[in-house]
VEXBALO-38411 format. One record per residue: x, y, z of N, C-alpha, C in turn; residue in one letter. Coordinates in steps of 0.2 Angstrom, whole numbers, plus 5000, padded with zeros to 4 digits. Example, Ala and Ser with C-alpha at 12.3 -4.5 7.8 and 13.67 -1.06 7.14 Angstrom:
REM VEXBALO-38411
506649725039506249785039506649845039A/506449895035506849955036506450005039S/
***
This chain:
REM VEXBALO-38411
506850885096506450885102505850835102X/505850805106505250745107504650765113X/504350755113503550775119503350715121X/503050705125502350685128501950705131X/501950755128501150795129500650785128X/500250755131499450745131499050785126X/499150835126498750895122499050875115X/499550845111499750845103499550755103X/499350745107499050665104498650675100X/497950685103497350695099497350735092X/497450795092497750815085498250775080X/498650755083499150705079498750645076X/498150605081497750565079497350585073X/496950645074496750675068496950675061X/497550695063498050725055498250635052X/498250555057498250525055497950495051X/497150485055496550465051496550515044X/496750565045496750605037497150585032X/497850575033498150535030497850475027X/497650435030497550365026496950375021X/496650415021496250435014496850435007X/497450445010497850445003498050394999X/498050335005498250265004497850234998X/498450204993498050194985498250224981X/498250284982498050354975498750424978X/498950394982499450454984500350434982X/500350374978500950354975500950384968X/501850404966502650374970502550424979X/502150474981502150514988501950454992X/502050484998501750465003501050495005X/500750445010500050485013500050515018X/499950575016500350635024499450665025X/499450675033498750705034499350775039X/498750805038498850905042498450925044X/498550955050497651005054498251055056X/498051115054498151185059497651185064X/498151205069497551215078497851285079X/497151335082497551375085497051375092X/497851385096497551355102497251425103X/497351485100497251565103496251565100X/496051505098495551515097495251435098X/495351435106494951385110495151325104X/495751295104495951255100495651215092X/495351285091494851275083495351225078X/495151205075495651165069495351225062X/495851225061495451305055495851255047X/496151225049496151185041496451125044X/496251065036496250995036496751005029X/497050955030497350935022497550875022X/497750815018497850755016498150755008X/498550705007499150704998498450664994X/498550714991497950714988498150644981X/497750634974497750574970498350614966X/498750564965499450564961499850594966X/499850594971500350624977500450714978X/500050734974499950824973499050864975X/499150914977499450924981499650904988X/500350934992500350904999499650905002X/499750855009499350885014499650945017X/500150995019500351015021499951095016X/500151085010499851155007499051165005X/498751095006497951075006497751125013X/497951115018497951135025497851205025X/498351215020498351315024497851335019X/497651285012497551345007496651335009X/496251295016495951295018495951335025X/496251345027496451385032496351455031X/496751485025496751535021497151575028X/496751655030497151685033497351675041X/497051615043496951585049497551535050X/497751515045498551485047498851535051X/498851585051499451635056499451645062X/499851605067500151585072499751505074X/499751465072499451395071500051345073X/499851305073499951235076499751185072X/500351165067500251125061500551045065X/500050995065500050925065500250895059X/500750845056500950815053501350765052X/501050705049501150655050501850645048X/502250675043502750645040503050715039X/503950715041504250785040503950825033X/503850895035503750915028504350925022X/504150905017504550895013505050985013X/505650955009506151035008506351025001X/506150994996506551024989505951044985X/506151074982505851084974505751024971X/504951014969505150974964504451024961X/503850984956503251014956502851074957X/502951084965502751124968503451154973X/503351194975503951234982503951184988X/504451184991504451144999503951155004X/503651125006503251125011503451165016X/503951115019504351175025504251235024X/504551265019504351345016503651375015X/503151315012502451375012502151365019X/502451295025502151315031502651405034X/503051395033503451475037502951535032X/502751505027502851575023501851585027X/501751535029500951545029500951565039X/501551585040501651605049501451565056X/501351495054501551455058501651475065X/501751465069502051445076502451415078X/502051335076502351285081502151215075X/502651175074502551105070502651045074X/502051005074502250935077502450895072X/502750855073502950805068502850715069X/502350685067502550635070503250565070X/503750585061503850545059504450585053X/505150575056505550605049505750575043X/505650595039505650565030506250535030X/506550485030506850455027507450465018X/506850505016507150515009507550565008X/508250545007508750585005508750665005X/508250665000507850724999507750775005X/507450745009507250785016507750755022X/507550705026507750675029507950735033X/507750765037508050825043508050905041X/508050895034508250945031507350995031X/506950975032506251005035506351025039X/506550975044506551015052506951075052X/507351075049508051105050507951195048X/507351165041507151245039506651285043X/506351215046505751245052505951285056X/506451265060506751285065507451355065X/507751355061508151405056507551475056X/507151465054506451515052506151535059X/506551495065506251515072505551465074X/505451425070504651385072505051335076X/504651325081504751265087504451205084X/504851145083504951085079504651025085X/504250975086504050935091504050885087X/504650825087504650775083504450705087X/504050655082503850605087503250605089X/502950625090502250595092501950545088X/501650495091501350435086501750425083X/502250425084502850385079502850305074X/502350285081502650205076501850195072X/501450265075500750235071500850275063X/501350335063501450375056502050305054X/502250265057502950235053502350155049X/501850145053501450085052500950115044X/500850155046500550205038500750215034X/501350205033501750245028502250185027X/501950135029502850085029502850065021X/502350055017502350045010503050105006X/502750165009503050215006503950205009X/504050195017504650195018505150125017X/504650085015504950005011505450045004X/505050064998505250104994505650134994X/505650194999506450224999506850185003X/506950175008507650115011507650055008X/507050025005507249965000507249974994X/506949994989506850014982506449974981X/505849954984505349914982504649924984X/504349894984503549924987503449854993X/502949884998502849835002502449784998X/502349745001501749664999501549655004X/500849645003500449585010500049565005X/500249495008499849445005499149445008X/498549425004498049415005497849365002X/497649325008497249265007496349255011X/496049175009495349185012495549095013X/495549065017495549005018495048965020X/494948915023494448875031495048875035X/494448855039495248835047495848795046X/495548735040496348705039496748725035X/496548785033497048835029497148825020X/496448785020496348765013496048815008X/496048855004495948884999495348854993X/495348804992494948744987494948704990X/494348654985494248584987494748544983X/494848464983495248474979495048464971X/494548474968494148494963494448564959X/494448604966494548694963494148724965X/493648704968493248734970493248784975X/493148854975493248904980492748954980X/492348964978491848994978491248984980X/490949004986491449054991491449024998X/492249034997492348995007492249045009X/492349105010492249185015491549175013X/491149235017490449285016490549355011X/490049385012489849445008490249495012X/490149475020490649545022491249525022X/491749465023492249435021492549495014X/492149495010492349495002492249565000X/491749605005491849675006492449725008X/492549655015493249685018493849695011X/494049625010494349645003494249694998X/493949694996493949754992493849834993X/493949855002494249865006495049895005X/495449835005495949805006496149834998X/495949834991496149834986496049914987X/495749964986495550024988496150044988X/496650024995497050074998497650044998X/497950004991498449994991498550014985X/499050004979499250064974499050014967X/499249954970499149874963499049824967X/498649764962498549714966498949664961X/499249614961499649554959499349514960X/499249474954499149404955499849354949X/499349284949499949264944499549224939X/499749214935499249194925498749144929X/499049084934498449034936497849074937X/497749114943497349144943496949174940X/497349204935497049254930496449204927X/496849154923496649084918495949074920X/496249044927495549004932494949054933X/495049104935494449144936494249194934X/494549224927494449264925494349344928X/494649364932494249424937494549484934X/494149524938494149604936494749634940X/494749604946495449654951495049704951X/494449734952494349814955494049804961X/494049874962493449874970492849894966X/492349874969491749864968491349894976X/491649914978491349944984491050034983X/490250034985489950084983490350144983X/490550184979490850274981491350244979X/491850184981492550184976492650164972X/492450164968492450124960493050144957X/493350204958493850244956494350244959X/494450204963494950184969495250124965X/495050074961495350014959496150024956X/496349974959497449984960497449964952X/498149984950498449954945498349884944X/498249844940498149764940498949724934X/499249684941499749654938499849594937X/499849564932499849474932500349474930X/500849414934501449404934501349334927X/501549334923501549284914502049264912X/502349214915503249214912503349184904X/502749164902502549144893502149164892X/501949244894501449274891500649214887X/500349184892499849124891499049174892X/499049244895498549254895498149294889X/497449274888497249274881496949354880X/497049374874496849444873495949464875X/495649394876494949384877494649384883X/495149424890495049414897494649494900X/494449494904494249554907494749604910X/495349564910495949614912496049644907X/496049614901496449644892495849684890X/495349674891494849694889494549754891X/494749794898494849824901495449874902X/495949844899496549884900496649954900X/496349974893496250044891496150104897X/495750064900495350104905495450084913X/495750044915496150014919496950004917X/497250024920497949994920498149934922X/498449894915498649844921499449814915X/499649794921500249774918500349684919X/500849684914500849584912501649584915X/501949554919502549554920502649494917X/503449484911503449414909504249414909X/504449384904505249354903505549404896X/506149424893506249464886506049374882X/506249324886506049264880505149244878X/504849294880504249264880504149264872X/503549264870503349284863503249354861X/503549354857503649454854502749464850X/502449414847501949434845501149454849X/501449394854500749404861500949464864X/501549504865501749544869501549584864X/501449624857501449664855500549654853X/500149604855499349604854499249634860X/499549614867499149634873499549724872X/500049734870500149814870499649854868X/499449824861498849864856498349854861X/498049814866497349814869497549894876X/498349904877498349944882498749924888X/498749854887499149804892500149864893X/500049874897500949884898501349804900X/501649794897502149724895502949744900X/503049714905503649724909503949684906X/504649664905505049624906505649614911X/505449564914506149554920506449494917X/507149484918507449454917507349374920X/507249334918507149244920507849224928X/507149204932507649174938507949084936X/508049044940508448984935507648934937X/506948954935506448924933506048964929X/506748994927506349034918505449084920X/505549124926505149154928505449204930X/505049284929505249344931505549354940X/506049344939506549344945506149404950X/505849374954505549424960505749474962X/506349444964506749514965506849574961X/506949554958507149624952506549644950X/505949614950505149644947504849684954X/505349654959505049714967505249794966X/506049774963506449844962506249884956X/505849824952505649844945504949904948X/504449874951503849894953504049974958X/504449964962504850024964505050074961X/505350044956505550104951505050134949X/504650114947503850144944503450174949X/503750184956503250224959502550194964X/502650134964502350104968502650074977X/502150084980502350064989501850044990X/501549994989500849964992500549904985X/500749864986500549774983500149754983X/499349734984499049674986499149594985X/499349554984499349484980498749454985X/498549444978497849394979497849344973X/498649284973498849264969498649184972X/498849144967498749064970499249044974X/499348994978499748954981500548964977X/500648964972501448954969501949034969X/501249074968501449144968501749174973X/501049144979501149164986501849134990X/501849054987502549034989503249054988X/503249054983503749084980503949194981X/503549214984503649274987503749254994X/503649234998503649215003504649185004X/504749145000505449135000505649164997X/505649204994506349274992506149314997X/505749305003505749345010505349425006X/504949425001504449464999503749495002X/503949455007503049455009503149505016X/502749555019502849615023502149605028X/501749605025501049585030500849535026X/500349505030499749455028498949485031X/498549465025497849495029497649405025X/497449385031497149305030496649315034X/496049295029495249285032495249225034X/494849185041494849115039493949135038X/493849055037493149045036492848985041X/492348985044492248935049491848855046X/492548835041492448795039492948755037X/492948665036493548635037493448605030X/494048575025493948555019494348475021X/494648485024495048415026495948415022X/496148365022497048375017496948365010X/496548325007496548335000496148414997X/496248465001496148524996496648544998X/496748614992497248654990497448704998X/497948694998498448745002498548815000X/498548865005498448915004499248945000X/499848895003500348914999500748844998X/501048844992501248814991501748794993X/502348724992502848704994503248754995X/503448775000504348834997505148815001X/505048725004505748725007505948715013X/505348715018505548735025505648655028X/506148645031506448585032506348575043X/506448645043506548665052505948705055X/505648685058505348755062505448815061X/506248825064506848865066506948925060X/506648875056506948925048506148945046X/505548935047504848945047504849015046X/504549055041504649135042504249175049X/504149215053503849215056503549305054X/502749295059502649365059502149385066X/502149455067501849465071501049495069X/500549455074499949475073499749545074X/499449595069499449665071498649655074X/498149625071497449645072497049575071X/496549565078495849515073495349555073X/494849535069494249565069493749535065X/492949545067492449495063492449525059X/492249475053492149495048491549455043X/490849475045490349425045490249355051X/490349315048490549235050490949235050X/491449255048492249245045492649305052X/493049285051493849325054494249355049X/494349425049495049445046495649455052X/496249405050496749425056497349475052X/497549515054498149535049498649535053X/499449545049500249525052500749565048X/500949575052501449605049502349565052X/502949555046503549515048503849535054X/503749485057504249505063505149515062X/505149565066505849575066506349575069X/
***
């Protein structure tokens, strides 16, 4: 059953916004947000819940177990069908019937084998009146990382870039620092927060040595996975990534032909060392390091990679959103391009996407995009 009822918007909104507090820290799960309404009490919201860090607890059982005895006869909002197997914890669907429900909205059906209807179905079985759909495409736009992962076996990617207007990324020097501002660079690490890992590729690493964390006041503890892509293991055990690993995860994805001695020194420092098999330019085959990073439990990417990384993900049709900052500045054509050569001969064959959002960002603009389809 579907609604347009006016009255399950704004609570649906709610149970939204709650949700995205999991984005980042709620993988291999999804970020599910839950409010109980009882409308018999002037439509109080008597519990909040959201997928808490490691994907446990639900939002679904965060909800009642704030709620306590005031879940009984409620009106649960939720972003994402509640789950029905065992795994961890008991099924969702079950502890909402057992905590006396009423009525379940739902904005968006799980996909995952696992459930995939089979929530609804316990809900409804049990006598709770089931409302499927509301904010559908805004629960499908929140969680697409999570639902790329189950119907594809991989994790979403949006690239991240900061250019000038001509789409230039350095001078032709190398010099980059700093085409954005300070709110520009805030935004980004923003952007690191709420996604699961951020990827770059050895260039990167090499040239600037960087940390990959957020550094935004209160989330320090938010900082994703950090993954350099290394198809000859070149980066040195003397970097802030390796030097940090212990207490940061980060992973080196390289080739089984790399050197077995640098792979067993960046182990000792903490490094987890991937191996993907070599595409026919003897680098870790994209594709299978997508499926690979999916296996592990990841749905949310960032690449904040150089021009070859970015190119070459964009031609295995890897790329999923873009969040491109420009800056109100021009470099002219002898600087670096934000991506590299990858092929395109026609227009016609041009990857396309569609703009979701602009917004200021300082001096600067963030615009983001998502693949047209």
């Amino acid at each position: 059953m579907t609604t347009n009822n006016p009255d399950d918007f704004h609570p649906m909104q709610t149970a939204l916004s709650l949700a995205r507090r999991g984005l980042g820290n709620a993988w291999p799960n999804p970020a599910v947000g839950c409010i109980l309404v009882r409308e018999d009490l002037d439509h109080r919201v008597v519990g909040r819940g959201w997928t808490q860090a490691g994907g446990r607890p639900h939002a679904e059982t965060e909800a009642i177990r704030r709620a306590g005895d005031l879940s009984g006869g409620a009106t649960a909002y939720v972003t994402l069908e509640p789950c029905d197997h065992d795994g961890k914890t008991p099924p969702c669907s079950q502890a909402l019937i057992d905590a006396g429900i009423r009525r379940c909205v739902i904005a968006l059906e799980d996909p995952d084998k696992r459930v995939s209807g089979a929530g609804i179905k316990r809900l409804r079985d049990a006598g709770i009146e089931v409302t499927l759909g509301v904010s559908q495409d805004q629960a499908q736009q929140l969680n697409a990382g999570f639902l790329t992962r189950v119907t594809q076996g991989r994790p979403l990617f949006t690239l991240k870039t900061a250019t000038t207007l001509d789409g230039r990324v350095a001078t032709s020097k190398g010099q980059s620092k700093w085409i954005t501002g300070a709110t520009a660079r805030a935004f980004a690490h923003g952007l690191r927060a709420n996604h699961d890992a951020i990827m770059v590729g050895v260039g990167t690493a090499l040239a600037d040595d960087p940390d990959l964390t957020c550094r935004l006041p209160g989330l320090e503890d938010h900082s994703p996975i950090r993954i350099v892509a290394d198809s000859r293991l070149r980066l040195p055990v003397h970097t802030r990534l390796v030097e940090t690993a212990k207490t940061i995860p980060t992973w080196v994805v390289t080739t089984p032909n790399s050197d077995g001695d640098k792979k067993k020194a960046l182990e000792e420092n903490g490094v987890t060392v991937i191996e993907i098999p070599a595409d026919d330019n003897a680098r870790p085959d994209l594709y299978l390091l997508a499926q690979e990073l999916g296996n592990r439990g990841l749905t949310r990417v960032l690449v904040e990679s150089g021009g070859d990384l970015a190119a070459a993900l964009v031609k295995r049709d890897l790329v999923d959103r873009l969040a491109w900052f420009r800056s109100p500045k021009l470099i002219g054509g002898d600087g670096r391009g934000a991506l590299a050569a990858f092929g395109i001969d026609a227009i016609a064959d041009a990857p396309r996407f569609t703009r979701d959002s602009i917004s200021d960002a300082g001096a600067d603009v963030l615009e983001t995009y998502r693949r047209a389809m």
